[in-house]
C-alpha positions, 0 to 999 in steps of 0.5 A: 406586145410581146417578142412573139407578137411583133415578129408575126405582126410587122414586116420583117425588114421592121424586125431587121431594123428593130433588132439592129437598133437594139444592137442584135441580129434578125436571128438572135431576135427570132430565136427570142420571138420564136423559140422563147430564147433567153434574153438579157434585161440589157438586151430587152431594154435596147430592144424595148427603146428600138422598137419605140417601146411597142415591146415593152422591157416586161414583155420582152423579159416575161412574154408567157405573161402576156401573149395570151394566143400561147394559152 
């Protein structure tokens, strides 16, 4: 699941505890999710482990490869 699709589909107290887990904020997060923020391979892989790998690390780093509702 990429960024985009985790921050749409999961409550956002989820997305809060996801992104604090990954040692970020809610708004870093969503720029990520949202605005196709950069993110670092450090950052995804926190991420990747805080969301119980529900975002994978190739996801989170090359979400244009797999979020097939932006095509």
């Amino acid at each position: 699941m990429t960024p985009r699709q985790f921050y749409y589909s999961k409550n956002k107290d989820v997305v809060r505890s996801v992104a604090k887990g990954a040692e970020t904020t809610f708004f870093n997060f969503k720029q990520i999710a949202v605005a196709g923020g950069s993110v670092s391979k450090c950052l995804a892989a926190r991420l990747a482990q805080s969301s119980n790998n529900e975002m994978t690390e190739l996801e989170i780093l090359y979400p244009e490869r797999y979020d097939t509702s932006a095509a």
